[in-house]
N, C-alpha and C positions, 0 to 999 in steps of 0.2 A: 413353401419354405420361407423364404426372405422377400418382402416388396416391398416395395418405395422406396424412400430417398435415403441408401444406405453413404453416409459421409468418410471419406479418404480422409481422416481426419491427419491435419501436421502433428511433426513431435517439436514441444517447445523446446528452446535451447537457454540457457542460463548466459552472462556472460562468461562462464568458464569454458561454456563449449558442450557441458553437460545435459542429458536430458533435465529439467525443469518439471518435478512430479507434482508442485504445486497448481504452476500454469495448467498441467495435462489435469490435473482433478478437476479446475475453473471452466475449460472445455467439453470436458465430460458433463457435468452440471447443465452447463450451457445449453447442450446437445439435449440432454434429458427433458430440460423444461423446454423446448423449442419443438420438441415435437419427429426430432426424428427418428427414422426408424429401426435403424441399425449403425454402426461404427466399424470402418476397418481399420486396421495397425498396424503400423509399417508397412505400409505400400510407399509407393512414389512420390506422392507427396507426404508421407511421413520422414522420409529420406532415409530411408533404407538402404540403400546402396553407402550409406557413409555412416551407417548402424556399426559394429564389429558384433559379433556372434554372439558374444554377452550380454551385450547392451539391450540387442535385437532382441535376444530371450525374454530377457529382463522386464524390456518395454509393454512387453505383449503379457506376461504376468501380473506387473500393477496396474495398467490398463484392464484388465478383467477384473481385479481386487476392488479398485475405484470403481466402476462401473456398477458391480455386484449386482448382479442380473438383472439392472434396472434397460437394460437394451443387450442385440444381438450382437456377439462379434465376431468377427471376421477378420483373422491375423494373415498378413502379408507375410509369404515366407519365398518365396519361390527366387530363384536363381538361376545363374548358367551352369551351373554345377549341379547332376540329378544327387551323386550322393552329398553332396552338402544339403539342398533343397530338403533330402529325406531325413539329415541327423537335425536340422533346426525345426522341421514340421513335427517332428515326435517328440523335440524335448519340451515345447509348447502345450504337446496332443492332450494334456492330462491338467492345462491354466484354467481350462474351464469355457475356452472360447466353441463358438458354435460349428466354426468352417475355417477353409483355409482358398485364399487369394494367390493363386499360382501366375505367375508372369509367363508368358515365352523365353526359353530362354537366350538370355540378350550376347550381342560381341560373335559367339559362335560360329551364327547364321547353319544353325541344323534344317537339315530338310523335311519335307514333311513326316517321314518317316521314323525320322530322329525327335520329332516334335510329340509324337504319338508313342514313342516307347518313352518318353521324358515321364508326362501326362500318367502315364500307366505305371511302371514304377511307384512312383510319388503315393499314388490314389490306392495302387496296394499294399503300400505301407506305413499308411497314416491312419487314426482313429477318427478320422472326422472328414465330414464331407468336401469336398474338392468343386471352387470355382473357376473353371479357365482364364486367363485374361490375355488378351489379342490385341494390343497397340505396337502395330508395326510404326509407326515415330519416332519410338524410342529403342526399339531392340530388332530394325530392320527386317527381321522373320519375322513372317506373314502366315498364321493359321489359317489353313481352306477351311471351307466349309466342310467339305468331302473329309479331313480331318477330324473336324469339329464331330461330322455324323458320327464315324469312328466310335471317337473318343464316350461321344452322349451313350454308347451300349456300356461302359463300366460302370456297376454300382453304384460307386463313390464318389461319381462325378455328377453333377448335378445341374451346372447352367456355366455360361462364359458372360464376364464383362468381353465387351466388344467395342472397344476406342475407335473404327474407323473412323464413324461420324456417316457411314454411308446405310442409309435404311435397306439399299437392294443389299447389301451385303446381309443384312438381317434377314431379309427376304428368302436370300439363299442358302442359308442357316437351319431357316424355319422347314423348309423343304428337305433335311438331310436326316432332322430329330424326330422321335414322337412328341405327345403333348407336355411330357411331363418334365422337358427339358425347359430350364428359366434361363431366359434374357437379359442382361441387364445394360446400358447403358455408358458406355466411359465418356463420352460427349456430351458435356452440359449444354452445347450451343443446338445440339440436334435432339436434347431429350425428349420433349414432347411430342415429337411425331414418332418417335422410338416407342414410346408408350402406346401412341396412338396407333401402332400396327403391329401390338402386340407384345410387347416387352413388358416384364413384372417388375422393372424398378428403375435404379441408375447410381453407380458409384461416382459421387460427384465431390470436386474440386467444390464449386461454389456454395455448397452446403454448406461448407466451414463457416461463410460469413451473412449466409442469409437460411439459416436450418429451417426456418419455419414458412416460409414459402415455398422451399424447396419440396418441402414432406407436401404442404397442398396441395402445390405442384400436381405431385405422383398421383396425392389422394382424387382429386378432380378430373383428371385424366381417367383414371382408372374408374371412376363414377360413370362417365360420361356427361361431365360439364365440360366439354370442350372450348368453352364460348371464355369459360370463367377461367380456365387454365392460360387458353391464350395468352389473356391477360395479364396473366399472373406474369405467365412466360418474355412478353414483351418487354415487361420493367428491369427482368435481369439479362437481357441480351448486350447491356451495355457494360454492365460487372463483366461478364462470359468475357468479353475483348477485352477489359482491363485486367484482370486475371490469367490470361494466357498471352499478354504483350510480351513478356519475358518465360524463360522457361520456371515451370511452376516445380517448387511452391513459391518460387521469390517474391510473385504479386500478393500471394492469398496472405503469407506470412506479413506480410506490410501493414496491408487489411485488417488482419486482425490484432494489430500492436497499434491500430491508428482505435482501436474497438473497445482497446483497454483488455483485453484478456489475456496479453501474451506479451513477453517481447519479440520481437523480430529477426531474432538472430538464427543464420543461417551457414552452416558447416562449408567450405571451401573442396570443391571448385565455386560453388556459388556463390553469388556477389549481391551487395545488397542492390533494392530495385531503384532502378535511374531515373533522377529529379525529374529526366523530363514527361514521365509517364501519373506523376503523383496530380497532378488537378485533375488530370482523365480519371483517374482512378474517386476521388474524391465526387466528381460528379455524377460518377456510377456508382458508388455506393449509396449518394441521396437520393438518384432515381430510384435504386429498391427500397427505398426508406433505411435504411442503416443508420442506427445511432453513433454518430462519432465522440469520444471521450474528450470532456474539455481538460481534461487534467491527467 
Protein backbone atom coordinates (compact mmCIF):
# COMPACT_ATOMS: atom_id res chain seq x y z
CA UNK A 1 0.00 0.00 0.00
CA UNK A 2 1.87 3.18 1.08
CA UNK A 3 6.07 3.18 1.58
CA UNK A 4 8.50 5.49 2.17
CA UNK A 5 8.79 8.73 3.26
CA UNK A 6 5.26 9.70 3.67
CA UNK A 7 5.48 13.81 4.87
CA UNK A 8 3.23 15.32 7.98
CA UNK A 9 3.22 18.15 5.96
CA UNK A 10 2.55 21.84 8.13
CA UNK A 11 -0.55 24.00 7.12
CA UNK A 12 0.62 27.48 6.17
CA UNK A 13 -0.79 30.22 8.06
CA UNK A 14 -1.36 33.86 6.36
CA UNK A 15 -0.78 36.93 8.70
CA UNK A 16 -4.55 36.94 9.29
CA UNK A 17 -4.28 33.62 10.90
CA UNK A 18 -5.77 31.92 7.88
CA UNK A 19 -4.95 28.81 6.27
CA UNK A 20 -2.38 30.25 3.17
CA UNK A 21 -3.66 28.02 -0.02
CA UNK A 22 -0.89 29.68 -1.97
CA UNK A 23 2.08 28.62 0.49
CA UNK A 24 0.20 24.93 0.82
CA UNK A 25 0.08 24.67 -3.25
CA UNK A 26 4.22 25.94 -3.04
CA UNK A 27 4.73 22.89 -0.57
CA UNK A 28 2.72 20.58 -2.49
CA UNK A 29 4.95 21.36 -5.66
CA UNK A 30 7.93 21.23 -3.63
CA UNK A 31 7.05 17.75 -2.18
CA UNK A 32 6.14 16.44 -5.75
CA UNK A 33 9.47 17.49 -7.28
CA UNK A 34 11.45 16.30 -4.29
CA UNK A 35 10.61 13.01 -4.56
CA UNK A 36 8.25 12.03 -1.87
CA UNK A 37 6.09 9.56 -1.48
CA UNK A 38 3.04 10.40 -0.10
CA UNK A 39 1.51 13.55 2.06
CA UNK A 40 -0.64 13.50 5.23
CA UNK A 41 -3.16 16.52 6.23
CA UNK A 42 -3.89 17.64 9.28
CA UNK A 43 -2.09 15.67 11.60
CA UNK A 44 0.04 17.24 14.36
CA UNK A 45 2.07 19.03 12.69
CA UNK A 46 -0.49 20.33 10.41
CA UNK A 47 -2.09 21.69 13.61
CA UNK A 48 -5.06 20.22 13.66
CA UNK A 49 -6.07 20.55 17.01
CA UNK A 50 -6.36 24.49 16.35
CA UNK A 51 -8.15 23.33 12.73
CA UNK A 52 -12.20 24.21 13.60
CA UNK A 53 -14.17 21.42 11.72
CA UNK A 54 -14.58 23.55 8.55
CA UNK A 55 -11.36 24.59 8.01
CA UNK A 56 -10.21 20.88 8.93
CA UNK A 57 -12.60 19.75 6.00
CA UNK A 58 -11.87 22.31 3.92
CA UNK A 59 -7.86 21.82 4.17
CA UNK A 60 -8.11 18.18 3.38
CA UNK A 61 -10.26 19.00 0.11
CA UNK A 62 -7.85 21.65 -1.45
CA UNK A 63 -5.05 19.60 -0.49
CA UNK A 64 -6.29 16.65 -2.75
CA UNK A 65 -7.51 19.49 -5.48
CA UNK A 66 -3.73 20.92 -5.43
CA UNK A 67 -2.15 17.82 -5.33
CA UNK A 68 -4.53 15.99 -8.13
CA UNK A 69 -3.18 12.60 -7.93
CA UNK A 70 0.09 13.61 -8.37
CA UNK A 71 0.91 11.66 -4.72
CA UNK A 72 -0.93 9.60 -2.11
CA UNK A 73 -3.00 11.12 0.67
CA UNK A 74 -3.45 10.67 3.83
CA UNK A 75 -5.94 13.06 5.77
CA UNK A 76 -5.45 13.36 9.65
CA UNK A 77 -8.87 13.17 11.06
CA UNK A 78 -8.93 11.50 14.30
CA UNK A 79 -9.80 12.85 17.84
CA UNK A 80 -11.02 12.22 21.42
CA UNK A 81 -14.17 12.24 20.32
CA UNK A 82 -15.30 8.60 18.31
CA UNK A 83 -18.40 10.37 16.88
CA UNK A 84 -16.82 13.60 16.01
CA UNK A 85 -13.72 11.36 14.62
CA UNK A 86 -16.69 9.53 12.46
CA UNK A 87 -18.73 12.87 11.20
CA UNK A 88 -15.22 14.52 9.89
CA UNK A 89 -13.68 11.07 8.50
CA UNK A 90 -16.83 10.83 6.13
CA UNK A 91 -17.39 14.30 5.18
CA UNK A 92 -13.74 13.95 3.88
CA UNK A 93 -14.46 10.07 2.74
CA UNK A 94 -15.60 11.14 -0.79
CA UNK A 95 -12.07 14.51 -1.30
CA UNK A 96 -10.47 11.87 -3.01
CA UNK A 97 -7.89 11.13 -0.41
CA UNK A 98 -6.40 7.55 -0.09
CA UNK A 99 -6.56 6.78 3.83
CA UNK A 100 -7.18 8.28 6.95
CA UNK A 101 -4.54 8.98 10.04
CA UNK A 102 -6.27 8.17 13.18
CA UNK A 103 -4.53 9.47 16.61
CA UNK A 104 -5.23 7.66 20.06
CA UNK A 105 -7.50 9.29 21.40
CA UNK A 106 -5.92 12.15 23.40
CA UNK A 107 -7.02 14.13 27.35
CA UNK A 108 -9.36 10.95 27.93
CA UNK A 109 -6.92 8.50 28.76
CA UNK A 110 -9.36 5.35 27.49
CA UNK A 111 -8.15 2.01 28.23
CA UNK A 112 -7.23 -0.41 26.06
CA UNK A 113 -10.58 -1.52 25.55
CA UNK A 114 -11.80 1.79 24.96
CA UNK A 115 -8.97 2.28 22.53
CA UNK A 116 -10.16 -0.78 20.40
CA UNK A 117 -13.92 0.05 20.21
CA UNK A 118 -12.54 3.85 19.26
CA UNK A 119 -10.28 2.09 16.30
CA UNK A 120 -13.36 -0.19 15.33
CA UNK A 121 -16.17 2.19 15.23
CA UNK A 122 -14.27 4.75 13.05
CA UNK A 123 -12.84 1.74 10.56
CA UNK A 124 -16.61 0.64 10.25
CA UNK A 125 -17.78 3.72 9.17
CA UNK A 126 -15.51 5.17 6.94
CA UNK A 127 -14.86 4.53 3.11
CA UNK A 128 -11.17 4.37 3.22
CA UNK A 129 -8.60 2.47 4.73
CA UNK A 130 -7.49 3.24 8.44
CA UNK A 131 -3.86 4.07 9.75
CA UNK A 132 -3.40 3.69 13.53
CA UNK A 133 -1.20 6.22 15.13
CA UNK A 134 0.40 5.37 18.72
CA UNK A 135 2.43 8.68 20.23
CA UNK A 136 1.91 8.23 23.74
CA UNK A 137 3.87 11.94 24.22
CA UNK A 138 1.37 13.65 23.23
CA UNK A 139 -2.00 11.99 24.24
CA UNK A 140 -0.66 9.95 27.27
CA UNK A 141 -2.67 6.56 26.19
CA UNK A 142 -0.45 4.15 25.28
CA UNK A 143 -1.77 1.42 22.34
CA UNK A 144 -0.34 -2.46 23.35
CA UNK A 145 0.51 -4.20 21.03
CA UNK A 146 -1.79 -6.98 22.07
CA UNK A 147 -4.33 -4.09 20.88
CA UNK A 148 -2.63 -3.29 18.08
CA UNK A 149 -2.94 -7.50 17.26
CA UNK A 150 -6.67 -6.89 17.79
CA UNK A 151 -7.26 -4.09 15.98
CA UNK A 152 -4.79 -5.55 12.60
CA UNK A 153 -8.06 -8.47 12.20
CA UNK A 154 -10.42 -5.41 10.84
CA UNK A 155 -10.47 -5.10 7.25
CA UNK A 156 -9.98 -1.45 7.16
CA UNK A 157 -7.23 -1.15 9.11
CA UNK A 158 -4.30 -1.61 7.60
CA UNK A 159 -0.88 -0.60 9.41
CA UNK A 160 0.02 2.02 12.58
CA UNK A 161 2.39 4.96 12.77
CA UNK A 162 4.32 4.09 15.90
CA UNK A 163 5.84 7.43 17.59
CA UNK A 164 7.54 5.52 20.44
CA UNK A 165 11.04 5.69 18.81
CA UNK A 166 11.41 2.14 20.52
CA UNK A 167 12.21 -0.67 17.82
CA UNK A 168 11.42 -3.58 20.68
CA UNK A 169 8.12 -2.01 20.65
CA UNK A 170 8.04 -2.80 16.88
CA UNK A 171 9.36 -5.97 17.63
CA UNK A 172 6.41 -6.77 19.68
CA UNK A 173 3.94 -5.43 17.27
CA UNK A 174 5.52 -7.57 14.60
CA UNK A 175 4.75 -10.62 16.76
CA UNK A 176 0.81 -9.79 17.35
CA UNK A 177 0.12 -9.13 13.14
CA UNK A 178 0.32 -11.36 10.07
CA UNK A 179 2.43 -10.18 7.16
CA UNK A 180 0.17 -7.96 5.57
CA UNK A 181 -0.01 -5.55 8.35
CA UNK A 182 2.44 -2.05 7.57
CA UNK A 183 4.63 -0.27 9.88
CA UNK A 184 5.31 2.92 9.75
CA UNK A 185 7.71 5.12 11.60
CA UNK A 186 6.69 8.55 13.66
CA UNK A 187 10.41 8.81 14.84
CA UNK A 188 12.56 10.52 12.48
CA UNK A 189 15.68 10.23 14.99
CA UNK A 190 15.12 6.22 15.05
CA UNK A 191 13.75 5.82 11.29
CA UNK A 192 16.45 3.90 9.92
CA UNK A 193 16.72 1.10 12.05
CA UNK A 194 12.74 1.07 12.00
CA UNK A 195 13.14 0.31 8.20
CA UNK A 196 15.86 -1.74 8.96
CA UNK A 197 13.78 -4.27 11.00
CA UNK A 198 11.15 -4.21 9.05
CA UNK A 199 9.01 -1.13 8.68
CA UNK A 200 7.50 0.01 5.10
CA UNK A 201 7.95 3.61 5.62
CA UNK A 202 7.93 6.61 8.20
CA UNK A 203 5.58 9.74 8.62
CA UNK A 204 8.01 12.35 9.13
CA UNK A 205 8.46 15.78 10.61
CA UNK A 206 11.80 16.29 8.78
CA UNK A 207 10.48 15.62 5.44
CA UNK A 208 8.95 18.89 5.30
CA UNK A 209 12.45 20.38 5.04
CA UNK A 210 14.77 17.87 3.56
CA UNK A 211 11.82 15.61 1.12
CA UNK A 212 14.43 14.46 -0.94
CA UNK A 213 16.87 12.62 1.28
CA UNK A 214 14.24 11.66 3.22
CA UNK A 215 12.42 9.42 0.28
CA UNK A 216 16.38 8.10 -0.38
CA UNK A 217 16.38 7.60 2.86
CA UNK A 218 13.43 5.07 2.74
CA UNK A 219 14.44 4.10 -0.93
CA UNK A 220 18.15 2.82 0.33
CA UNK A 221 17.18 1.22 3.22
CA UNK A 222 14.46 -0.61 1.74
CA UNK A 223 17.16 -1.72 -1.28
CA UNK A 224 19.58 -2.76 1.13
CA UNK A 225 22.22 0.04 0.78
CA UNK A 226 22.49 0.17 4.40
CA UNK A 227 26.15 1.67 4.24
CA UNK A 228 24.65 4.57 1.75
CA UNK A 229 21.53 5.23 4.00
CA UNK A 230 23.53 5.55 7.03
CA UNK A 231 24.91 8.09 5.55
CA UNK A 232 22.45 9.71 4.35
CA UNK A 233 20.89 9.34 7.93
CA UNK A 234 23.83 10.79 9.74
CA UNK A 235 23.81 14.33 8.06
CA UNK A 236 19.96 14.78 9.29
CA UNK A 237 20.52 13.70 12.93
CA UNK A 238 21.47 17.20 13.70
CA UNK A 239 18.08 18.73 11.80
CA UNK A 240 16.20 15.64 13.91
CA UNK A 241 17.33 17.76 17.36
CA UNK A 242 16.86 21.06 15.89
CA UNK A 243 13.48 20.27 14.86
CA UNK A 244 12.20 18.78 17.96
CA UNK A 245 14.07 21.55 20.48
CA UNK A 246 10.71 22.85 20.84
CA UNK A 247 7.42 21.31 20.47
CA UNK A 248 6.77 20.88 16.71
CA UNK A 249 5.83 22.18 14.40
CA UNK A 250 7.37 25.42 15.83
CA UNK A 251 10.99 24.49 14.63
CA UNK A 252 9.96 22.94 11.15
CA UNK A 253 7.61 25.99 10.52
CA UNK A 254 10.79 28.36 11.04
CA UNK A 255 12.81 26.07 8.82
CA UNK A 256 10.76 26.31 6.24
CA UNK A 257 10.18 30.39 6.22
CA UNK A 258 14.06 30.55 6.70
CA UNK A 259 13.63 28.13 2.87
CA UNK A 260 11.44 30.81 1.33
CA UNK A 261 8.24 28.59 0.96
CA UNK A 262 6.26 29.65 3.75
CA UNK A 263 5.81 32.09 6.44
CA UNK A 264 6.09 30.98 9.75
CA UNK A 265 3.27 31.82 11.43
CA UNK A 266 1.87 29.63 13.88
CA UNK A 267 -1.76 29.54 15.78
CA UNK A 268 -1.61 30.27 19.81
CA UNK A 269 -0.96 28.32 22.39
CA UNK A 270 2.05 28.16 20.29
CA UNK A 271 4.77 30.58 20.30
CA UNK A 272 7.25 31.53 17.79
CA UNK A 273 10.66 29.36 18.12
CA UNK A 274 13.38 30.97 20.63
CA UNK A 275 16.36 33.15 19.35
CA UNK A 276 18.23 30.93 21.25
CA UNK A 277 17.74 27.79 19.19
CA UNK A 278 18.03 29.68 15.60
CA UNK A 279 22.15 29.14 14.80
CA UNK A 280 21.70 25.31 16.01
CA UNK A 281 19.03 25.20 13.63
CA UNK A 282 20.91 27.04 10.78
CA UNK A 283 23.77 24.79 11.23
CA UNK A 284 21.76 21.76 10.85
CA UNK A 285 20.01 22.75 8.07
CA UNK A 286 23.58 23.22 6.18
CA UNK A 287 24.75 20.03 7.50
CA UNK A 288 21.79 18.37 5.25
CA UNK A 289 22.64 20.70 2.70
CA UNK A 290 19.43 22.92 2.77
CA UNK A 291 19.22 25.89 0.64
CA UNK A 292 18.49 28.97 2.74
CA UNK A 293 16.69 31.98 0.87
CA UNK A 294 18.83 35.17 0.73
CA UNK A 295 15.67 37.27 0.26
Amino acid sequence: MFKGSLVALVTPFDADNRVDYAALGRLIDFHVEAGTDGLVIAGTTGESATLDRQEHAELIHRAVEIVDGRLPVIAGTGSNSTAQTIRLSQEVGGSGIDAYLLVVPYYNKPMQEGMFRHFSAVADAVPKPVMLYNVPGRTVADLKPETVGRLAKHGNIFGIKEATGSIERLRQIQAQVDESFRFYSGDDFTVLEFLLAGGHGVVTVSGNVVPDKMATLCRLARDGAVDEARAIDETLQPLNTALFAESNPIPVKWALARMGLMAGDLRLPLTEYATEYHATMLAAMKTAGVEIATS
